[in-house]
C-alpha positions as CSV (number, residue, x, y, z in Angstrom):
1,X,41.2,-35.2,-6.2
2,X,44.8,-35.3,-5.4
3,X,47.0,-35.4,-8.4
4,X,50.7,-36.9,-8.8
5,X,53.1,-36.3,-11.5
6,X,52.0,-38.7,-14.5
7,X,53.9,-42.0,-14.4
8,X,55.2,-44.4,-16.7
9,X,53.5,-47.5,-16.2
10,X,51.0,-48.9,-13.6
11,X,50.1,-52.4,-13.0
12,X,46.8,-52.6,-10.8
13,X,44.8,-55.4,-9.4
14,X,41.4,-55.8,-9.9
15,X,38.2,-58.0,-8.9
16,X,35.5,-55.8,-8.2
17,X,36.3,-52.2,-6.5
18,X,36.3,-50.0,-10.1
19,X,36.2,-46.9,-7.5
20,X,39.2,-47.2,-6.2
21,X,40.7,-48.4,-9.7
22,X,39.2,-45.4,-11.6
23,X,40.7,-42.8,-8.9
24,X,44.1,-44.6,-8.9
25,X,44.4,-44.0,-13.2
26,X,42.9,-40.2,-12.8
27,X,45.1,-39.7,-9.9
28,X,48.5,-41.2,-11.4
29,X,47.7,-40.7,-15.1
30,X,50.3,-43.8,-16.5
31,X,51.2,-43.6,-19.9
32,X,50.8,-47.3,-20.2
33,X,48.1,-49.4,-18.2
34,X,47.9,-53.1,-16.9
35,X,44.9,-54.5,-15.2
36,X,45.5,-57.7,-13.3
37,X,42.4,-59.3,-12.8
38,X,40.1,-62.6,-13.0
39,X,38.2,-63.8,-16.1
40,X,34.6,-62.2,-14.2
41,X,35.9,-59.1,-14.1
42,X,37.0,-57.5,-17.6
43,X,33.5,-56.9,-18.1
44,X,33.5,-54.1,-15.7
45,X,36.6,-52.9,-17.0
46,X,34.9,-52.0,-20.1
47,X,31.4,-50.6,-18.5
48,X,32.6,-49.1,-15.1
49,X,36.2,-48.4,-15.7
50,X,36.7,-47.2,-18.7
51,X,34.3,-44.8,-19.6
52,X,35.5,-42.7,-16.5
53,X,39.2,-42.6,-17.3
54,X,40.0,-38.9,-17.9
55,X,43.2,-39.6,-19.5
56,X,43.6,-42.4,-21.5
57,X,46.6,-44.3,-21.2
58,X,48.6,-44.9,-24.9
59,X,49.2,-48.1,-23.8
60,X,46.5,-50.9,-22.6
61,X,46.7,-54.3,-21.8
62,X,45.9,-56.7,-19.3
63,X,46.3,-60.5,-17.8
64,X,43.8,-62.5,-16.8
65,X,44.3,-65.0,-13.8
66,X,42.0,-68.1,-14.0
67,X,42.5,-69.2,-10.4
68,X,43.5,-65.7,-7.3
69,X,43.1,-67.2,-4.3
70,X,46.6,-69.1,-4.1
71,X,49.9,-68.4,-5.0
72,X,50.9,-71.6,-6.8
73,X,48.2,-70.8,-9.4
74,X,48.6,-66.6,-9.5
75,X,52.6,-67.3,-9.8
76,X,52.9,-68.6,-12.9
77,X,51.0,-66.5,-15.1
78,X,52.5,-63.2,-14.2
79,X,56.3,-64.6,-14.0
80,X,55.3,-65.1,-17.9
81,X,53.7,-62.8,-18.9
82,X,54.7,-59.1,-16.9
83,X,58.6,-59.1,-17.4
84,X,57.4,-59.7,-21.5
85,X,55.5,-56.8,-21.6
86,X,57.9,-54.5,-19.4
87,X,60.4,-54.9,-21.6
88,X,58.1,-54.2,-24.9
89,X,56.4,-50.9,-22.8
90,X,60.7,-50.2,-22.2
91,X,59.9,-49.5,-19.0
92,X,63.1,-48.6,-17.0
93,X,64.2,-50.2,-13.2
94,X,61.8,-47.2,-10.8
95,X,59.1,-46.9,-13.6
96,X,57.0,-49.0,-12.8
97,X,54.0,-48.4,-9.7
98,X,51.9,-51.2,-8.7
99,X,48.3,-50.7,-7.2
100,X,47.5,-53.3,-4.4
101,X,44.2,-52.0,-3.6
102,X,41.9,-54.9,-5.3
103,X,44.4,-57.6,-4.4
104,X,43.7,-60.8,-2.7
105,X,47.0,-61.9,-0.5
106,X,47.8,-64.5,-3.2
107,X,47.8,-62.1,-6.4
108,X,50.0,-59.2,-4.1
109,X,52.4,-61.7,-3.5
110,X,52.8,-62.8,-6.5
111,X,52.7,-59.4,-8.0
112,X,55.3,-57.8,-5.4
113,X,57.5,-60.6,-6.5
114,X,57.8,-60.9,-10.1
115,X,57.4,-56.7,-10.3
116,X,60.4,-55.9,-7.7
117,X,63.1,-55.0,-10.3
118,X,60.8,-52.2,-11.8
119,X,59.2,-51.5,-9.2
120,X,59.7,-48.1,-7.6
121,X,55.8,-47.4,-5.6
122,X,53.6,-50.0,-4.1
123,X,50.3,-48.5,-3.7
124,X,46.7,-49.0,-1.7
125,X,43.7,-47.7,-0.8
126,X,42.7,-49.3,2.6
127,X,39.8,-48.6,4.6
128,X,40.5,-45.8,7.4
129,X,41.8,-46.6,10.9
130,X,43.6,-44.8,13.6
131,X,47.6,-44.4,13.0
132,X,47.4,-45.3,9.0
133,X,49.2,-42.2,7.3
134,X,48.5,-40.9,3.9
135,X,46.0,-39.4,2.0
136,X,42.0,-39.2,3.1
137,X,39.7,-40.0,0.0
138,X,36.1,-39.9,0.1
139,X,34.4,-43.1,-2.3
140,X,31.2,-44.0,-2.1
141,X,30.5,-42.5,1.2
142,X,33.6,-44.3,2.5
143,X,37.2,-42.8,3.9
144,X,39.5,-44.6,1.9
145,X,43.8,-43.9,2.8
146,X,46.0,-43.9,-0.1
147,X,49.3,-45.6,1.0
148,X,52.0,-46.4,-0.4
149,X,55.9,-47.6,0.4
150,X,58.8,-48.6,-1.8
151,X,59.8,-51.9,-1.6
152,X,63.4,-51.2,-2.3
153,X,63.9,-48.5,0.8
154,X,64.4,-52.2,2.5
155,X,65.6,-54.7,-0.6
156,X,68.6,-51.8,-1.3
157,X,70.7,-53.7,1.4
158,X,71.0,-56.8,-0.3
159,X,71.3,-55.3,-3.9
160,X,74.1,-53.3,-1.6
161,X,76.0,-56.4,-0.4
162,X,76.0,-57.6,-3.9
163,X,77.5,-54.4,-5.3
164,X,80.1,-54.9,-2.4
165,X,80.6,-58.1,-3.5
166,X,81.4,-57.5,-7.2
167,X,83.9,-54.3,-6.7
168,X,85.7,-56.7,-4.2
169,X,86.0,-59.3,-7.1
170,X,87.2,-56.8,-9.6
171,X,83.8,-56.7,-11.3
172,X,83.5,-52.7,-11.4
173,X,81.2,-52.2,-14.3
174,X,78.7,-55.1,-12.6
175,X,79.1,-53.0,-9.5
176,X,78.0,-49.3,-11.4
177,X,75.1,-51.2,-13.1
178,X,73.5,-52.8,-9.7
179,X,74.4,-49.3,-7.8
180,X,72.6,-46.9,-10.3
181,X,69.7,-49.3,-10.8
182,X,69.5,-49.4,-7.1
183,X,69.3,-45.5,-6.9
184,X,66.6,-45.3,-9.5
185,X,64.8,-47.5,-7.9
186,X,65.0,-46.3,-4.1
187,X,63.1,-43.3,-2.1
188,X,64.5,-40.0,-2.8
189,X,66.3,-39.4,0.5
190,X,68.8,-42.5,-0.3
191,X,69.5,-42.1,-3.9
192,X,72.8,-39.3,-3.4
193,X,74.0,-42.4,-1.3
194,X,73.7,-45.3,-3.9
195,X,74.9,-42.4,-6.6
196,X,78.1,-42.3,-4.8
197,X,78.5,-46.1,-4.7
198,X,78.1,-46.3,-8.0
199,X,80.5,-42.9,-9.1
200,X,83.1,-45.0,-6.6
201,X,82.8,-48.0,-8.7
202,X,82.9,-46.6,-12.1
203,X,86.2,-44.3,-10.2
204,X,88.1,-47.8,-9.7
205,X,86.9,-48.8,-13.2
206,X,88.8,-46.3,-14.9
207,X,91.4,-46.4,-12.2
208,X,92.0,-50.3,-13.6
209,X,92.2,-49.4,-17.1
210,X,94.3,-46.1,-15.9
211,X,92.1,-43.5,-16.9
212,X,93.7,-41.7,-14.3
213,X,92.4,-37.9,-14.7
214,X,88.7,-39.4,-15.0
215,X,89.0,-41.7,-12.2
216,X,90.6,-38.8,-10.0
217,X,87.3,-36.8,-10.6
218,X,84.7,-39.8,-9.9
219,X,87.0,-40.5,-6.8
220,X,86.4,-36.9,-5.5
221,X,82.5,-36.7,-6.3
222,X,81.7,-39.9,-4.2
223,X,84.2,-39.4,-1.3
224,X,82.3,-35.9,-0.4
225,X,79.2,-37.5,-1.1
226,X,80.2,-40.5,1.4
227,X,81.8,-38.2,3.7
228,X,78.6,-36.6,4.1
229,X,76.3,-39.8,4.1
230,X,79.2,-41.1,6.8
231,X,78.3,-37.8,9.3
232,X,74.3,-38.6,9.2
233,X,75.3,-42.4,9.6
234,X,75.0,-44.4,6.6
235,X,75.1,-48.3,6.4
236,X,77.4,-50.1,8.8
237,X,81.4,-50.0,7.6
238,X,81.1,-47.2,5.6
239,X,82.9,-44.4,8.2
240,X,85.5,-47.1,7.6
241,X,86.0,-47.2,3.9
242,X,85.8,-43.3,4.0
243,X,89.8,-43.1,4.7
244,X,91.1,-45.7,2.4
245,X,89.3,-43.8,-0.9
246,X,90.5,-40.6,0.5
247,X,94.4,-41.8,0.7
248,X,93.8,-43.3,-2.8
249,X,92.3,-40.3,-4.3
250,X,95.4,-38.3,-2.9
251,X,97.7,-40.6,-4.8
252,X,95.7,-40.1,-7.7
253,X,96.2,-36.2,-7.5
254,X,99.9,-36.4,-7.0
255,X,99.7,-38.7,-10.4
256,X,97.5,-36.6,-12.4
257,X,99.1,-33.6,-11.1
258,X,102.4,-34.3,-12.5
259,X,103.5,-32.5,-14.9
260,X,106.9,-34.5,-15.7
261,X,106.8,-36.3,-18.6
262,X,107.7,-39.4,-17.3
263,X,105.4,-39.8,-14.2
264,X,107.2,-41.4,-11.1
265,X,104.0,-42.6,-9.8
266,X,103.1,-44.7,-12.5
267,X,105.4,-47.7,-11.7
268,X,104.3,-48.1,-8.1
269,X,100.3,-47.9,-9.2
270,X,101.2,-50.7,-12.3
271,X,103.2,-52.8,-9.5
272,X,99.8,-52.5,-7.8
273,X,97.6,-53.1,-10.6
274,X,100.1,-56.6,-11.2
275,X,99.6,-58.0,-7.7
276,X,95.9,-57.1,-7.4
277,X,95.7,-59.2,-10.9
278,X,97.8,-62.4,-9.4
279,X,96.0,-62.4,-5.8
280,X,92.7,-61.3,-6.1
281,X,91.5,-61.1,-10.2
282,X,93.1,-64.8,-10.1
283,X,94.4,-63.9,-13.2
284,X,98.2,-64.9,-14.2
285,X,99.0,-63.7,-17.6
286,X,97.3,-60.0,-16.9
287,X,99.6,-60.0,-13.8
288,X,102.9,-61.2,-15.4
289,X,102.1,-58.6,-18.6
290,X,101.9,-55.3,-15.8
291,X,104.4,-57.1,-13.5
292,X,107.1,-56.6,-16.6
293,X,105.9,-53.1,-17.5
294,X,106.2,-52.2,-14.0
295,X,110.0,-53.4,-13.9
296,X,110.7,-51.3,-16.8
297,X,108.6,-47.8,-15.8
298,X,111.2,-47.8,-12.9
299,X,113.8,-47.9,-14.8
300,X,112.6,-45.1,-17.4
301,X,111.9,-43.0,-14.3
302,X,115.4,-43.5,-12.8
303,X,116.9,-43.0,-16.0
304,X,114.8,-39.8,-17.2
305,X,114.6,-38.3,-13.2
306,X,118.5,-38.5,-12.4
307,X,120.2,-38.9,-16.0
308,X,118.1,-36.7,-18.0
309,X,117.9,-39.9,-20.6
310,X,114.4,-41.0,-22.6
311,X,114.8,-44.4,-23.0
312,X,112.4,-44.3,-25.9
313,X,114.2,-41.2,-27.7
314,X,118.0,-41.9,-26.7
315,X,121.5,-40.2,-28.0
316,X,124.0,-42.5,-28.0
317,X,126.7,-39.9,-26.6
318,X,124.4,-39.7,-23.0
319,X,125.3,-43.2,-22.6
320,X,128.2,-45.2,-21.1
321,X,131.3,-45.1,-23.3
322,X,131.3,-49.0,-23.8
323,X,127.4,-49.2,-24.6
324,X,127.3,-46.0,-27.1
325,X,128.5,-48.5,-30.4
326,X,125.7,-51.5,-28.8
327,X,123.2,-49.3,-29.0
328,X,124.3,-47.6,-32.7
329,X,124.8,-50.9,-33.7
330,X,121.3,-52.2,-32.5
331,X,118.8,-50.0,-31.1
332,X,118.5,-48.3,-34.2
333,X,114.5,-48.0,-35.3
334,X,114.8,-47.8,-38.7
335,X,111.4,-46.0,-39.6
336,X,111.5,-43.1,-37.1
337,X,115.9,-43.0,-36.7
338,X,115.3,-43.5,-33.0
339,X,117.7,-45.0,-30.8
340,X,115.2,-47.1,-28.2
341,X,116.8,-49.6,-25.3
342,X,115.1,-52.5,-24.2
343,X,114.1,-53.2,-20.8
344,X,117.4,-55.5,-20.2
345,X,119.7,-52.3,-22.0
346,X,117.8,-50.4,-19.9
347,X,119.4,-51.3,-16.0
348,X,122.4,-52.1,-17.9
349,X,122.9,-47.8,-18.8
350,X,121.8,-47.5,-15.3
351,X,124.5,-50.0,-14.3
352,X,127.0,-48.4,-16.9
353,X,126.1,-45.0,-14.9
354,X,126.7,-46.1,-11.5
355,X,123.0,-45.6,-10.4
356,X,122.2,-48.2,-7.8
357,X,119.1,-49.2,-9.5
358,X,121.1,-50.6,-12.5
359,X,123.4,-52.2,-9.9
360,X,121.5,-54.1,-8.4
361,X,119.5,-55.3,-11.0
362,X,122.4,-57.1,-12.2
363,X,122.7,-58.8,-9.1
364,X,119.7,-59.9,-9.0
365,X,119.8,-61.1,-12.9
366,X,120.6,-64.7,-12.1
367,X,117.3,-64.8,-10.1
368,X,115.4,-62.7,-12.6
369,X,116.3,-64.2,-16.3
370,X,114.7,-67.4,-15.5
371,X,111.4,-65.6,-14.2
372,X,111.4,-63.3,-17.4
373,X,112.1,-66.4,-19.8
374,X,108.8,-67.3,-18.4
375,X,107.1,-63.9,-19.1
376,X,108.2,-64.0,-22.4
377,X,107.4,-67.6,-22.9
378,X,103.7,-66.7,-22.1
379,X,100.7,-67.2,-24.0
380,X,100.1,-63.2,-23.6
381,X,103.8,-62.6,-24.0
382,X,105.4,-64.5,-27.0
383,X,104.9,-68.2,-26.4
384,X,102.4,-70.7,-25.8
385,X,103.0,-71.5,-22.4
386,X,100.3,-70.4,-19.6
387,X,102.1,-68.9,-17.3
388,X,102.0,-70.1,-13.6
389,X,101.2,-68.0,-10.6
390,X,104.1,-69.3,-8.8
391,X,106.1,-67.6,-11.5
392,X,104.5,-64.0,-11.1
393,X,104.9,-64.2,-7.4
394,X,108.9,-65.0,-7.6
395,X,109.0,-61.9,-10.4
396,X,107.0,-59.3,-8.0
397,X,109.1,-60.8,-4.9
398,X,112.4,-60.1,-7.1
399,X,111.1,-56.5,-8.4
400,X,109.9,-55.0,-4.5
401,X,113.6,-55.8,-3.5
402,X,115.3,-54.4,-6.5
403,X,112.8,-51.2,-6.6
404,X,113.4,-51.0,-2.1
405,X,109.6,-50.6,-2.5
406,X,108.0,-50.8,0.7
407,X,104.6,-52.4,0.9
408,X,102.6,-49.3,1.9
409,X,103.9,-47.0,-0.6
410,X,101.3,-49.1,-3.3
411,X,98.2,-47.6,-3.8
412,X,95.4,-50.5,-2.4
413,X,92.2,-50.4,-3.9
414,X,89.4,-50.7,-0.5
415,X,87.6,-53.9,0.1
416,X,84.0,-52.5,0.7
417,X,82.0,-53.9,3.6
418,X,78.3,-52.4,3.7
């Protein structure tokens, strides 16, 4: 007899074929066991079944159907019972292998059904015919083929679309979850595929909460990996994704990369983070909170990249003559003896300097105070006022023509399609 590697768990159906039951549990050896049977047939369980198990499994158990021959009746029962004692057996999504062979059509349907999340082999002995691949096994005098197929080689494309769906929502975490139970669950030859969907998701996770150095890495790992999926073919759409991720993961590099202490790339990715909160996370306050923080990284990079000035750390003397007794007078931390400017103080040094940045921020502070009255009136700023979109979108319209940002220069996260 042909043996597999043992397995975790095996659900088989039984009426009345203990042959083809007893080589199935020799031949797969599951550490826990679940016959699926009618009420008639538990007797041969115990007499024909198992007395010739070679390896019992730690684990027994089975449910009995009272009615097999339709599928309103053989439903029920399993949908109860099965998902129960999958999660007491902790079996995992791909654990699971389900023996067909004694089925009627109603109890594999049913079956099939409520058993597709764990599910990872669907198995069969079927009487011999021209064409039928697999294995040839002699049972009492007859030529038997052991088949079997995963279910999930054909389901992956839908648990796919939904993965696309929830990175294109934001949901990146949701999206790693479905993707790596999707590759435990599939044939060999497409898990490296649904490994790198998932290491791409996870990527733009960390990306969002700017874990920059980790996201770099899982941004690398899955773009070879789809590069190389994208050569043999791969899904529709994904040749087309395969640019985007590779442009992102070189802005990444240039962040990472970096070593200034104040990273010039860091305003233009939290300008991106803000307007991927307002337009597609739907999501106001987030978007108003980054949208601020951008304003402000430009003007620490300006300041620190052309005037050699930490806004966080600052000596009075490197400032403009008429703002060196302001900022003595009231920038003064008082546990650490820092002198720290506020975002406002901030383009008013640049200003003081000369720097065009601070100039024209002051132009544009008629336009701006209103919008930043409203940031600060925010439920996530210091008020109790939820902000309103319409108020974010004015603020990033005001910051893109103060910074002279140009559209393309933001990193933009791909909208997956596949």
């Amino acid at each position: 007899m042909v043996h597999d590697q043992p397995i975790k768990a095996l659900v088989i159906t039984f009426v009345e074929d203990t042959a083809s039951a007893v080589y199935s549990i020799n031949r797969l050896k599951p550490e826990a066991l679940c016959f699926v049977l009618p009420e008639g047939s538990k007797a041969l369980v115990e007499s024909d079944i198992q007395p010739n198990i070679q390896q019992m499994p730690r684990r027994w158990d089975w449910i009995v159907l009272a009615e097999t021959a339709e599928f309103s009746s053989t439903y029920p029962p399993l949908a109860r019972s099965l998902p129960d004692l999958m999660q007491t057996w902790e079996v995992q999504p791909g654990e699971l292998v389900v023996d067909l062979s004694g089925a009627t059509a109603a109890m594999a349907a049913a079956l099939s059904l409520v058993m597709l999340p764990w599910t990872s082999r669907l198995i069969e002995l079927r009487p011999n015919r021209e064409g039928l691949d697999g294995d040839r096994v002699e049972l009492d005098s007859k030529t038997l083929v052991w088949t079997q197929s995963n279910p999930w080689d054909e389901q992956a494309t839908v648990s796919r679309r939904e993965g696309c769906e929830l990175f294109n929502q934001g949901l990146f975490y949701a999206a790693v979850k479905l993707f790596r139970d999707t590759e435990l669950r599939v044939s060999g030859g497409q898990k490296p595929l649904y490994r790198a969907f998932a290491d791409l998701a996870e990527g733009y996770g960390l990306w969002e909460r700017f874990h920059y150095r980790q996201a770099w890495d899982k941004l690398k790992t899955a773009m070879k990996a789809l590069e190389m999926a994208s050569l043999w073919g791969g899904p529709p759409g994904l040749k087309a994704v395969v640019p985007p991720i590779k442009a992102n993961a070189g802005f990444l590099e240039k962040l990472v990369l970096d070593p200034a202490e104040v990273k010039e790339f860091v305003p233009l990715d939290v300008l991106a983070h803000a307007h991927r909160q307002l337009l597609f996370r739907r999501n106001p306050e987030a978007a108003m909170i980054a949208l601020v923080r951008a304003l402000e990284a430009f003007a620490q990079v300006r300041l620190h990249k052309a005037h050699k000035i930490k806004s966080w750390d600052i000596v009075p003397e490197q400032l403009p003559q008429a703002l060196q007794e302001i900022c003595r007078t009231c920038y003064l931390e008082d546990i650490d003896g820092k002198y720290k400017l506020p975002l406002q103080a901030q383009f008013r040094v640049l200003a003081g300097l000369g720097d065009q940045l601070g100039q024209a921020f002051l132009r544009e502070w008629p336009k701006m105070k209103p919008l930043l009255d409203a940031a600060n009136h925010a439920v996530l700023g210091h008020g109790f006022e939820p902000v309103k979109s319409e108020r974010v979108q004015q603020l990033y319209d005001v910051v893109v023509r103060l910074t002279g940002i140009a559209e393309p220069s933001l990193p933009k996260f791909p909208v997956l399609n596949f």
